[in-house]
Every structure is written in C-alpha cells, then in structure tokens.
Backbone as CSV, one residue per row, in Angstrom:
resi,resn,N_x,N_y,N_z,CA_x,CA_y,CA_z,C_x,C_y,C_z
1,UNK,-14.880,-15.783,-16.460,-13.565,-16.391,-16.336,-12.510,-15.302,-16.136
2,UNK,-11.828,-15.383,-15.300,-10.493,-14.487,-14.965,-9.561,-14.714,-16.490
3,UNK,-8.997,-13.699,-16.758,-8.217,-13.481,-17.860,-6.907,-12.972,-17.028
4,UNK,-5.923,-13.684,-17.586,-4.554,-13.192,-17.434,-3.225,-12.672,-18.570
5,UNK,-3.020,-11.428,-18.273,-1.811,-11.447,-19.787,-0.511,-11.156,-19.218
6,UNK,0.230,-11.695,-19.468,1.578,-11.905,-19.207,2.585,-10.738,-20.818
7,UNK,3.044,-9.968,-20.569,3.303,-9.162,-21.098,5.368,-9.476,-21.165
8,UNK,6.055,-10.186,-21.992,7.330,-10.247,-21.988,8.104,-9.026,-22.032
9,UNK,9.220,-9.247,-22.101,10.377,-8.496,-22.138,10.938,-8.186,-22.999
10,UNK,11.891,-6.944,-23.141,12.482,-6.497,-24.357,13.779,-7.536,-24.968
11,UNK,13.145,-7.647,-26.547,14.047,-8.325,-27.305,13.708,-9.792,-26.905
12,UNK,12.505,-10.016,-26.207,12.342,-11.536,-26.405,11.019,-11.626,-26.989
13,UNK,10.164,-13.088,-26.531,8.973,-13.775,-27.097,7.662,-14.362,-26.309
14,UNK,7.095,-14.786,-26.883,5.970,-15.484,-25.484,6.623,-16.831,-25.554
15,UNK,7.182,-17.845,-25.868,7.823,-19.057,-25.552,8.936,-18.558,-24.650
16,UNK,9.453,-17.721,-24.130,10.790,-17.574,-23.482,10.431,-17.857,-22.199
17,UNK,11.711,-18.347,-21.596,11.448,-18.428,-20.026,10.397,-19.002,-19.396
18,UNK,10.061,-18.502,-18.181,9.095,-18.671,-17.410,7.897,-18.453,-17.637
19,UNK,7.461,-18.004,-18.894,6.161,-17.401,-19.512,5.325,-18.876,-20.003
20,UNK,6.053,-19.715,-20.453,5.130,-21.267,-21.124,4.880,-21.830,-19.671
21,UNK,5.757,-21.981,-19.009,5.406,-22.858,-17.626,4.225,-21.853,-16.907
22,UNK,4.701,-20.693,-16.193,3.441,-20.124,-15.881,2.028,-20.402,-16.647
23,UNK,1.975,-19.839,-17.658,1.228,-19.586,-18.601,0.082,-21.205,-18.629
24,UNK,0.883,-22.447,-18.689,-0.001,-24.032,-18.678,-0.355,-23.966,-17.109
25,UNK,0.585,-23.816,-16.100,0.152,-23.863,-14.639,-1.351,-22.829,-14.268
26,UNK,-1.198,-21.799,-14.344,-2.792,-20.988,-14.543,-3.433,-21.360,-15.763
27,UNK,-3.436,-21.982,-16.688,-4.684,-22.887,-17.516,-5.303,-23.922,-16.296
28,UNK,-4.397,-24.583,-16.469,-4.358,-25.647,-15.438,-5.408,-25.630,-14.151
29,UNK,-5.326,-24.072,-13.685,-6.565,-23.754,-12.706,-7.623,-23.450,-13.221
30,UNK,-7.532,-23.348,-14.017,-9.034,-22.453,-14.886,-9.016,-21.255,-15.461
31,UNK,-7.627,-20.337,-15.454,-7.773,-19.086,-16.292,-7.447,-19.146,-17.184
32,UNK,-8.179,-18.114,-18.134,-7.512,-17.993,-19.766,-6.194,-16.990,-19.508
33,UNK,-5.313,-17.575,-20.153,-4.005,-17.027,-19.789,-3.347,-16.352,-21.694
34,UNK,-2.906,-15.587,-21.996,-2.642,-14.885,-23.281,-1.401,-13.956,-23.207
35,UNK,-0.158,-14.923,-23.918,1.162,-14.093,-23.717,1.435,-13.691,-25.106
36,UNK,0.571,-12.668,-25.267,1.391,-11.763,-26.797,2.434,-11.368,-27.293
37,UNK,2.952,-11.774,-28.307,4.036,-11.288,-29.134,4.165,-9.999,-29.250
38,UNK,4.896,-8.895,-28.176,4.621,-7.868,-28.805,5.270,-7.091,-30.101
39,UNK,5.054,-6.068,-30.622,5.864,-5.441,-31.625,6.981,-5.057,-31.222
40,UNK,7.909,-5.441,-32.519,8.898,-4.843,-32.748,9.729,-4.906,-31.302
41,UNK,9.929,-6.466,-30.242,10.695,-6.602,-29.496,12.125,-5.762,-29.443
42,UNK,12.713,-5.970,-30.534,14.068,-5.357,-30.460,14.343,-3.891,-30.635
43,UNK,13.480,-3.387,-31.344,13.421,-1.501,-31.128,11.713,-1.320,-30.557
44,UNK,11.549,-1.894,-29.269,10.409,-1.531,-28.638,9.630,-0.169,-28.882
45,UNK,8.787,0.388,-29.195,8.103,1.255,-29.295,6.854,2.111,-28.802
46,UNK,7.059,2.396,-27.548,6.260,2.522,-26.319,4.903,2.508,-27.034
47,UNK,4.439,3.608,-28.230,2.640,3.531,-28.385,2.317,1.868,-29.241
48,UNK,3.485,1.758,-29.827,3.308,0.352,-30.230,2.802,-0.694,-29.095
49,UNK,3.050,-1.331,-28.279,3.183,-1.885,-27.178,2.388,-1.416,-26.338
50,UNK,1.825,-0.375,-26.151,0.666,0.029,-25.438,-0.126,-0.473,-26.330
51,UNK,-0.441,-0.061,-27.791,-1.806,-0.195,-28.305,-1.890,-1.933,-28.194
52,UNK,-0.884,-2.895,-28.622,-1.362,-4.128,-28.311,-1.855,-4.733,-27.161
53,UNK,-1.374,-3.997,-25.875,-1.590,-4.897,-24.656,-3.293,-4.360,-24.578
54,UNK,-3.552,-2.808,-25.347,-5.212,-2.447,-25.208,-5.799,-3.511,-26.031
55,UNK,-4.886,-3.896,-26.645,-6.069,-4.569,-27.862,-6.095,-5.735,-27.781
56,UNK,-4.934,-6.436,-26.527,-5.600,-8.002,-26.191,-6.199,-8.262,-24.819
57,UNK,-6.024,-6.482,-23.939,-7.351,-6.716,-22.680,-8.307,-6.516,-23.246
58,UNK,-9.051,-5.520,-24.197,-9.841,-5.550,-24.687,-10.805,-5.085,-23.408
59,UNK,-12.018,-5.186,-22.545,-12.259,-4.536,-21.845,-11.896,-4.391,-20.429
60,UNK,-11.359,-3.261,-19.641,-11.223,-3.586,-18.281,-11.826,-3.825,-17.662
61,UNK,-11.570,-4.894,-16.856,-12.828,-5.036,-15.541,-12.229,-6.274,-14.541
62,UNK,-12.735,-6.108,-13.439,-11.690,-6.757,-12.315,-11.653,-8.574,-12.488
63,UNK,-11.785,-8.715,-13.802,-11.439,-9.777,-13.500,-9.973,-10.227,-14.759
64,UNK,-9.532,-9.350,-15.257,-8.463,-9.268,-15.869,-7.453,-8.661,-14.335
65,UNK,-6.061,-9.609,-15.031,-5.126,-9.644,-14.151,-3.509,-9.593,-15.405
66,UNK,-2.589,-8.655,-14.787,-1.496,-8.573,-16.166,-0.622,-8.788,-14.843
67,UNK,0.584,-9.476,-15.696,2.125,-10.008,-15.363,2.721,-9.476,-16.397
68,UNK,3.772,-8.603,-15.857,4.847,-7.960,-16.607,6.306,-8.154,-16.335
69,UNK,7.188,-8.632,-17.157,8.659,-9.045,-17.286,9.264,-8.024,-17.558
70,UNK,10.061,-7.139,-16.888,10.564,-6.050,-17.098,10.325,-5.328,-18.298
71,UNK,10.020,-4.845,-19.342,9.544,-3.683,-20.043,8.425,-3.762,-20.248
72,UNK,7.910,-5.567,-20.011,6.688,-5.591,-19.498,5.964,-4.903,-18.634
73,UNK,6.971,-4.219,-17.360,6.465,-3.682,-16.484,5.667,-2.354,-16.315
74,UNK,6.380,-1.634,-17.588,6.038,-0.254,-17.286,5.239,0.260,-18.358
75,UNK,4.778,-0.978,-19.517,3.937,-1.169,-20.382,2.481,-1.389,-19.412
76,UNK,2.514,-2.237,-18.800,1.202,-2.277,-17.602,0.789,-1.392,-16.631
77,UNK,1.824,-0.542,-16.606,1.268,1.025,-15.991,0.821,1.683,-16.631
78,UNK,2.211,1.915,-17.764,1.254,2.974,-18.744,0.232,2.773,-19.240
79,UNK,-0.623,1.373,-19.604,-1.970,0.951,-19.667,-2.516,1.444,-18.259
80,UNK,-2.215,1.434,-16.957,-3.367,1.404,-15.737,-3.536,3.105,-15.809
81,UNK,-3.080,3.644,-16.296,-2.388,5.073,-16.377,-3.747,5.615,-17.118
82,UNK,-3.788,4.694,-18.252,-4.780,5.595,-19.671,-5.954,5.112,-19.395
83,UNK,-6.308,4.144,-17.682,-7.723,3.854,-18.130,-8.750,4.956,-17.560
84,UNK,-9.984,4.937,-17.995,-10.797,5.886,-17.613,-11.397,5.625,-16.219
85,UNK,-11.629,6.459,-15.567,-12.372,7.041,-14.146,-12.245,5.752,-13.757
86,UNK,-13.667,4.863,-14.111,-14.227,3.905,-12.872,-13.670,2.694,-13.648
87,UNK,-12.766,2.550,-14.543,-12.014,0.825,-14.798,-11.154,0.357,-13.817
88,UNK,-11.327,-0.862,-13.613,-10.321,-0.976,-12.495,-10.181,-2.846,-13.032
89,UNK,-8.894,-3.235,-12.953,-8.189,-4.391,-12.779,-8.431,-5.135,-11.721
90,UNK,-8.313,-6.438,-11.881,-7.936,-7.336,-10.766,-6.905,-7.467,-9.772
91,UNK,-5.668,-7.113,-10.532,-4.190,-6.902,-9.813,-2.716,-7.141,-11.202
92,UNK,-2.030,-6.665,-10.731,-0.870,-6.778,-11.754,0.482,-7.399,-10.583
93,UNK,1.341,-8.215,-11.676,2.351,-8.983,-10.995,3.172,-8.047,-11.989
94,UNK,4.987,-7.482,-11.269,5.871,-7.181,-11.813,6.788,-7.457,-11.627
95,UNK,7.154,-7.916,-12.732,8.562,-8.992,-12.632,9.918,-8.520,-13.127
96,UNK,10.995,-7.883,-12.280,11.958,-7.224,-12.496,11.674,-5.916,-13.222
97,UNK,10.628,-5.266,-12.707,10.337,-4.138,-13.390,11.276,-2.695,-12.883
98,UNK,10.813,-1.460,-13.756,11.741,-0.387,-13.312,10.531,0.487,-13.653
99,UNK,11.584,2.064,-13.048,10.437,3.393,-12.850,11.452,4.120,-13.676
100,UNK,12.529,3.731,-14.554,13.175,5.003,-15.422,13.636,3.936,-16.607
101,UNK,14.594,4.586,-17.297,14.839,3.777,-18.169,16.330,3.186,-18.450
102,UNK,16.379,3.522,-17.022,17.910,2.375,-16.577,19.117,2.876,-17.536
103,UNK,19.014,4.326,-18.337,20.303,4.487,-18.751,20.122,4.212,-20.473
104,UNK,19.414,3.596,-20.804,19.109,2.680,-22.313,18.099,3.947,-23.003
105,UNK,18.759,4.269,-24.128,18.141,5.197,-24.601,17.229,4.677,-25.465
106,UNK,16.828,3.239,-26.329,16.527,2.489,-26.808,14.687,2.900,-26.159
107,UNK,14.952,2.499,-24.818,13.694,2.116,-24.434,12.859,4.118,-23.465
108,UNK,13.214,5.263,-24.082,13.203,6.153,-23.395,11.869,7.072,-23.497
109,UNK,10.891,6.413,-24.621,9.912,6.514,-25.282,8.626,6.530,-24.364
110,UNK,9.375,5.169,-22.908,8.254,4.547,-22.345,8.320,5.324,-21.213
111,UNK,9.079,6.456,-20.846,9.544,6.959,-19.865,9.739,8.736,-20.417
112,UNK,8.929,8.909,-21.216,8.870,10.808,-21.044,7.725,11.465,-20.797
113,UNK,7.345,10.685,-19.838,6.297,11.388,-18.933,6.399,10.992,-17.301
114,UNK,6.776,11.386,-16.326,6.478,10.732,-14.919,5.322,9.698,-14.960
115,UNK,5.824,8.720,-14.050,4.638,7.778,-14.025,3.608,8.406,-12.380
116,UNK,2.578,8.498,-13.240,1.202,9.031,-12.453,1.057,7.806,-11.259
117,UNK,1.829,7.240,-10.167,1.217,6.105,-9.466,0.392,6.694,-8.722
118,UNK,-0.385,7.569,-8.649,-2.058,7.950,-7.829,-2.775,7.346,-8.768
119,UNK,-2.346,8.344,-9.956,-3.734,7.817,-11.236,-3.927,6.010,-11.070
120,UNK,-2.458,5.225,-11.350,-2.117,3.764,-11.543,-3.087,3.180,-9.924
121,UNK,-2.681,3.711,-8.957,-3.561,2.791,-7.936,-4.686,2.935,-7.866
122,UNK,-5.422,3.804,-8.349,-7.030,3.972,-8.879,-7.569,3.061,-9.593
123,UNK,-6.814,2.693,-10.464,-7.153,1.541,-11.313,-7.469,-0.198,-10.935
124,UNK,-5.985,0.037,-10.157,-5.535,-1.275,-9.560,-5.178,-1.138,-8.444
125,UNK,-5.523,-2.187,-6.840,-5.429,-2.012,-5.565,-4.332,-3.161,-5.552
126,UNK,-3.769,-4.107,-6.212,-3.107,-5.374,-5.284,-2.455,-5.422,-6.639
127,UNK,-1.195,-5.318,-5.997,0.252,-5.183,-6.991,1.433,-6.175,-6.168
128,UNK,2.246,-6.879,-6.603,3.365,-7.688,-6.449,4.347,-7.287,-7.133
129,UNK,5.432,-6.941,-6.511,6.767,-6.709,-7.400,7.642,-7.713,-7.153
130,UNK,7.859,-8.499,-8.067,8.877,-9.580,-7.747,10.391,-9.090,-7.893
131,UNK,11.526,-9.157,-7.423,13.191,-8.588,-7.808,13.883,-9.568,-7.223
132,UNK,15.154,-9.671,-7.889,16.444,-10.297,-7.564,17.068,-9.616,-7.003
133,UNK,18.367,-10.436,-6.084,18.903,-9.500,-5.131,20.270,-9.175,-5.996
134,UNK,20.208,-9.413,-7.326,21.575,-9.426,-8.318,21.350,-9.504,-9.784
135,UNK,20.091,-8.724,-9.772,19.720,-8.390,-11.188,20.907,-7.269,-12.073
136,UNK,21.420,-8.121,-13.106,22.243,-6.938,-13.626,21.767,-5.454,-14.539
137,UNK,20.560,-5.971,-14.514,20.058,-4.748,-15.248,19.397,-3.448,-14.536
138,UNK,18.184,-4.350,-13.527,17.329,-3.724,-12.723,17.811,-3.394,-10.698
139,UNK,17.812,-2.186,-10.683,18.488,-2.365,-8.992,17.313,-2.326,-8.273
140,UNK,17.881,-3.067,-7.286,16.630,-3.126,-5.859,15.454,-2.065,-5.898
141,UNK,16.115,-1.165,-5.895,15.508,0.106,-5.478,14.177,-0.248,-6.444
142,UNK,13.884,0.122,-7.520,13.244,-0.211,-8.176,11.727,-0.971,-7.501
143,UNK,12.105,-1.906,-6.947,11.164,-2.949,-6.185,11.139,-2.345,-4.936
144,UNK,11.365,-1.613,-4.466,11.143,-0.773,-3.206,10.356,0.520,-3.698
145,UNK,10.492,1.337,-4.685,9.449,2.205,-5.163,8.469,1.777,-5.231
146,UNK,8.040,0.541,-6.215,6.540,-0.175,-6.314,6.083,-0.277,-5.040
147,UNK,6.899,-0.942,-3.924,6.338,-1.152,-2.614,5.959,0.061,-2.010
148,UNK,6.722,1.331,-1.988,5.923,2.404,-1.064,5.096,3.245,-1.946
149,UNK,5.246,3.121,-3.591,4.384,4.189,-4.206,2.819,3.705,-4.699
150,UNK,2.737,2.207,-4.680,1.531,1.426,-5.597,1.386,0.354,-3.675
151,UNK,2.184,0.298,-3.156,1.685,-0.572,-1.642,1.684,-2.272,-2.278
152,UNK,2.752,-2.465,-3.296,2.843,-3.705,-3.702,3.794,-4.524,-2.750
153,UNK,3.448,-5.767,-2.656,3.999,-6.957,-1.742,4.993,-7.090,-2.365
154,UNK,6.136,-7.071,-1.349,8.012,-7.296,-2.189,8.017,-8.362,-2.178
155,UNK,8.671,-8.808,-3.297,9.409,-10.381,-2.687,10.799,-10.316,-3.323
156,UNK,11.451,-10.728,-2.511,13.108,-10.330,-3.321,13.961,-11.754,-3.015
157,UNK,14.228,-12.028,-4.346,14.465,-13.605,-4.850,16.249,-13.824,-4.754
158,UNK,16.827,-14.489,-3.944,18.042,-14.600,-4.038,18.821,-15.051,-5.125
159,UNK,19.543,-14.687,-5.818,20.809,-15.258,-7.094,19.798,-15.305,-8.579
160,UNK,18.716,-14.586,-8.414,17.827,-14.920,-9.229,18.284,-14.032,-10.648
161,UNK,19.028,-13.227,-10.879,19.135,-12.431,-11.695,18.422,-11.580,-12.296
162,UNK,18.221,-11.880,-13.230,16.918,-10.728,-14.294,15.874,-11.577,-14.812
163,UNK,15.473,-13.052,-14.545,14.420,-13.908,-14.272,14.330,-14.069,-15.798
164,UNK,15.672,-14.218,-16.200,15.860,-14.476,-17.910,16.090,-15.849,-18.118
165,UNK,16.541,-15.914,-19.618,16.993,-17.175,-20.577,18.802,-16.677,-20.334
166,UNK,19.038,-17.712,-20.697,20.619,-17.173,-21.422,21.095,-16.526,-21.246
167,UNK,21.183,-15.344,-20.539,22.047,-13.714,-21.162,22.491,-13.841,-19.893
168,UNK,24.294,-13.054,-20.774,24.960,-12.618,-19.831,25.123,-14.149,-18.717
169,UNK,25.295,-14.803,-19.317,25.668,-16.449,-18.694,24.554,-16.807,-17.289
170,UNK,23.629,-16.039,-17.479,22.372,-16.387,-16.304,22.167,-17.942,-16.614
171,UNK,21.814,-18.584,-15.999,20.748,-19.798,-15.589,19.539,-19.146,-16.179
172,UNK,18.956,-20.351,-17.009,17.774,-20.274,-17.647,16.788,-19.875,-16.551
173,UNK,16.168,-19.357,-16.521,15.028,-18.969,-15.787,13.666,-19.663,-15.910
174,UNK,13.338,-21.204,-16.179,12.208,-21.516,-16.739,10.894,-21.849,-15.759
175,UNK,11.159,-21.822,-14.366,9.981,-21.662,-13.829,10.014,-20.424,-12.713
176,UNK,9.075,-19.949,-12.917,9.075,-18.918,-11.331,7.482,-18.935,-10.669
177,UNK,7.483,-19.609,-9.772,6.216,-20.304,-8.353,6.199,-18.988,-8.216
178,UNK,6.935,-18.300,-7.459,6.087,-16.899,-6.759,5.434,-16.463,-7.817
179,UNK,4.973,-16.122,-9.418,3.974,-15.607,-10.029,3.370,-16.138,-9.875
180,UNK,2.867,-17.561,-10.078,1.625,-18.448,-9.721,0.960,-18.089,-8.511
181,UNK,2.019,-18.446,-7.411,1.484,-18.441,-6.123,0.914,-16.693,-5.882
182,UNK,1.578,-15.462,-6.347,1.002,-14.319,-6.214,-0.146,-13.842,-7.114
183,UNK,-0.277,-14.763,-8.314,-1.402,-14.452,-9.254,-2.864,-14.849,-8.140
184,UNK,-2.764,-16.477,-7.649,-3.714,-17.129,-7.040,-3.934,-16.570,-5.947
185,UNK,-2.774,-15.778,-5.152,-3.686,-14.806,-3.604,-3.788,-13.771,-4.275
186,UNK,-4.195,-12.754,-5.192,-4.452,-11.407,-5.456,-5.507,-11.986,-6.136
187,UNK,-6.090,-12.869,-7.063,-6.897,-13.404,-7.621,-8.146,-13.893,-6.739
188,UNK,-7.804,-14.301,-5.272,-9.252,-14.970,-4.700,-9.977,-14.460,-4.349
C-alpha cells in the first residue's frame, strides 16, 4: 500500500486547513494517509521534527510519498537529505515551501546548513512545488528554485495566499485539488 505523510506547518495542527480534506480524499483511493502532530509547533525545533517525520516513515522505500506545508517543506528535505545511498521515495509535494528562513529567526535551526539538492534528488526523482502568486510570507522565487534545482513541476495558484486558515485575514484554505491531483500523477 502507498503511504502518504502530509507534514503541517509552523504553529499549526493535523486538523488545519486543507490537511483533513486531502488527507479523507487519498483514503478514499486507497492510500494510508498519516498527518502528524508535530513537536512543539510554536518554537519548532528542527532535530525535533526531523526525528518525528523518521519515526512515522519508518522505512524508506518508493512507495512512501510526503506533502509538506511550508516548514513542512524543508523538514522533507532535510529527511531526503539524511537518507542513506540506495533509499529512495516515491515523490514529495511542496506546499508554499522555502530554501532560507525568510528572515524568522525562530525557525533558523532548519536552515544552518545549505540544502544538499544533489544529495535530495538522489533520493527522490518527482517533486511538485505548489506557490501563490501573493503569498505573504513565502516569495515566488522560492517555487522557482525547487523547479530548476530538484526539476519539480510549478504550479502557481492565483490569490491563493499562504494555503492557510485565518491569518492575516486570508480565506480559509480548506481544500487544495492540485495536491490530490499531483499526489495521483507522481504516484502511478
């Protein structure tokens, strides 16, 4: 059975957003789908948050597939990062993700080392970066690195914001189709 983990965002939960709707829609096809609570959301803790996402893939092998919500994002590298030689993934979806730490000293833990994307595409061949064209947190650019450094498929979502709840007077964010629809073509 294909396994999927959906990895949230800083300072939220696995009920937030777009994570319950995704999450029943791929049951729904047949995958086991698993959105962990990670530690200590609000003072994120990069080895914290690595060691859980190791400890609910549990072994790599191409039929595990991770979705990451912005700090989600760079939590699923730094996992593709630490795996050994011949592990390799199914594919990873990134959802408003980044390659620095946007200024936030909070989260700078996850970001004092360059990210290795040779080592990361060794692991994993079929990457999706999803972005808004008016994310207040995350800039374009961002989703244009994934595309020329990992060869991930852009998709860049109009008025979509930061693909949140609430904040900063966004529109709830409670379903997003392009993860489904990009889980199910990197998946067949």
């Amino acid at each position: 059975m294909k396994k999927v983990i959906i990895i949230h965002c800083w300072e939220r939960y696995p009920n937030y957003c777009w994570y319950p709707n995704t999450k029943k829609e791929l049951e729904d096809k047949g995958y086991e789908v698993i959105v962990p609570e990670m530690p200590e959301t609000n003072l994120p803790k990069f080895n914290a948050w690595l060691s859980e996402l190791r400890r609910v893939a549990g072994e790599s092998n191409e039929n595990l597939y991770l979705i990451g919500h912005s700090l989600g994002c760079i939590t699923i590298l730094r996992y593709l990062e630490g795996l050994k030689e011949n592990e390799k993934i199914g594919g990873a979806i990134l959802v408003a993700g980044f390659t620095d730490n946007l200024g936030f000293k909070e989260i700078k833990g996850f970001f004092e080392t360059p990210i290795d994307f040779k080592k990361i595409k060794s692991h994993c061949s079929k990457f999706v970066a999803i972005h808004s064209d008016n994310d207040p947190y995350v800039p374009l650019k961002h989703g244009n690195i994934f595309k020329e450094k990992l060869g991930a498929k852009l998709i860049v979502k109009h008025n979509m914001g930061h693909f949140s709840g609430e904040i900063e007077k966004e529109e709830s964010c409670t379903q997003l189709p392009d993860v489904v629809r990009s889980l199910l073509e990197i998946s067949e």
